[in-house]
Structures are given as structure tokens and as C-alpha cells.
DRENDO-1510 file (C-alpha; in Angstrom, 1 decimal, always signed):
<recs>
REC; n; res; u; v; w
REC; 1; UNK; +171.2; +37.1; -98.7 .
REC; 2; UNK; +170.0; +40.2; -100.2 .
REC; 3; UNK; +167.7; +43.1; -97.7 .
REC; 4; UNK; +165.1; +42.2; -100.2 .
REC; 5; UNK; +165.2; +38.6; -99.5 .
REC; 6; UNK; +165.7; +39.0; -95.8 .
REC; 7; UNK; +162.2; +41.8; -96.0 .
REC; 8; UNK; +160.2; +38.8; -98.0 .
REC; 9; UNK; +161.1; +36.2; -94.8 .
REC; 10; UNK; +160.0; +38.6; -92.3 .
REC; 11; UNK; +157.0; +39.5; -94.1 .
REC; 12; UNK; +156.2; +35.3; -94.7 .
REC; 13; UNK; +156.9; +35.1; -91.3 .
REC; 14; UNK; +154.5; +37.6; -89.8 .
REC; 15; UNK; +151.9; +36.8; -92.2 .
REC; 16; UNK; +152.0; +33.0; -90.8 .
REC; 17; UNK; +152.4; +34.3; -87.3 .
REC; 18; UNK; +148.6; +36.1; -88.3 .
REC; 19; UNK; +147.3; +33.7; -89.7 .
REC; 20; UNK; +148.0; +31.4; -86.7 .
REC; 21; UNK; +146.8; +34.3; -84.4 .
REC; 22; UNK; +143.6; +34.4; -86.2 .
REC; 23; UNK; +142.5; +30.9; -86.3 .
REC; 24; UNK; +143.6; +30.5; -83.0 .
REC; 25; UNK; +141.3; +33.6; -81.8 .
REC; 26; UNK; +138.5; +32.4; -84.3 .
REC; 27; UNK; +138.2; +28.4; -82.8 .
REC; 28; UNK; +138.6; +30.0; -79.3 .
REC; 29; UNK; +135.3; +32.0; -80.5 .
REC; 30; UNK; +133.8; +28.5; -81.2 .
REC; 31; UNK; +134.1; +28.6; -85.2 .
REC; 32; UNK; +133.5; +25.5; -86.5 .
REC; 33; UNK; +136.7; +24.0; -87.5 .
REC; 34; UNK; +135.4; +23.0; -91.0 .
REC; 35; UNK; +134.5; +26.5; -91.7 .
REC; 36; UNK; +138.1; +27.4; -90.8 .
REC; 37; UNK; +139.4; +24.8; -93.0 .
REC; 38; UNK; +137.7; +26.5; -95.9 .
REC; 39; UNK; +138.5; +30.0; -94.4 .
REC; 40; UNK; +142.5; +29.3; -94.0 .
REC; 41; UNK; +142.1; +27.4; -97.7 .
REC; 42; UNK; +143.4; +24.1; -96.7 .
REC; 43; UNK; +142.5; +20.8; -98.4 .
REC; 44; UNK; +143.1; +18.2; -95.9 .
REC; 45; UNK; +141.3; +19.0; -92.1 .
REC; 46; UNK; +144.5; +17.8; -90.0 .
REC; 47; UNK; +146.3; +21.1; -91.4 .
REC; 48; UNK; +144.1; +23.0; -89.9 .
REC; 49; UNK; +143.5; +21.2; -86.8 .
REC; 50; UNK; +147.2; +20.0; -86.1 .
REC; 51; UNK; +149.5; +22.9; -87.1 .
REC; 52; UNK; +147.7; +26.2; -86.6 .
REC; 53; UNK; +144.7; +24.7; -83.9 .
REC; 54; UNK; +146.5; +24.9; -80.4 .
REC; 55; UNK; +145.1; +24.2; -77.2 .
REC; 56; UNK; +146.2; +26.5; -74.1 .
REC; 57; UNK; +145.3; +26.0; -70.0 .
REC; 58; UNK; +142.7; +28.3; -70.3 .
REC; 59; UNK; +140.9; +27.1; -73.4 .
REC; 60; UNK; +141.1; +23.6; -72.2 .
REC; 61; UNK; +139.0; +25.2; -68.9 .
REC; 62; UNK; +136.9; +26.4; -70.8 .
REC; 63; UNK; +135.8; +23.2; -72.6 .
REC; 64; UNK; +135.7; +21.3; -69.9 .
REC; 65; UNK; +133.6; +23.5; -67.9 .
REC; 66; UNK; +131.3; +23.3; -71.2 .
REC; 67; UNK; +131.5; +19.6; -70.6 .
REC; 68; UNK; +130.3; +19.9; -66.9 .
REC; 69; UNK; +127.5; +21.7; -67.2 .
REC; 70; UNK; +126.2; +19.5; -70.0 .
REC; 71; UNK; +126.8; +16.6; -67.9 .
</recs>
């Protein structure tokens, strides 16, 4: 494997690691997650919601404290 080759992986890499990032930081900001379909340039919903869309222990607090005070 050439540097050049091994420079293009790490660059792929970090550009999915920032896109991930981003969305991740964009639904925490309560972006609708159509919006970041169209945004992140993905056909199909799930993409977006199942590979880049993670849930963490505090985002999950979050929305459920969202949930309570509506309730």
C-alpha cells in the first residue's frame, strides 16, 4: 500500500467520522431527521437513522424528560 493510498483512507476515514459527528450534534439539536436525510444526501431514511443516528445516556434523558413534561 502506497503513502498516497494510506493518506486517501485516513482522509475517508475522518471525513465519515465528521459526518457522523455532525449529524449526531445536529438531531441532538432537534433537526428533523428528514431534513438530515436530505442534508447527509441519503435516499433511503434508515441510513440515516440507523448508521449515523446514535442514541447516548444523556440524549435518551433528555427525551424522556421531554416526554414527562408533556405527559
Amino acid at each position: 500500500m502506497t503513502e498516497r493510498m494510506i493518506e486517501n483512507r485516513v482522509k475517508k476515514l475522518f471525513t465519515l467520522e465528521s459526518r457522523i459527528a455532525e449529524l449526531q450534534e445536529q438531531a441532538e439539536a432537534g433537526i428533523d431527521s428528514k431534513v438530515l436525510q436530505v442534508i447527509m444526501g441519503h435516499s433511503d431514511p434508515a441510513v440515516t437513522m440507523k448508521v449515523y443516528n446514535h442514541v447516548d445516556q444523556e440524549r435518551m434523558k433528555k427525551e424522556i424528560r421531554k416526554i414527562e413534561y408533556v405527559v
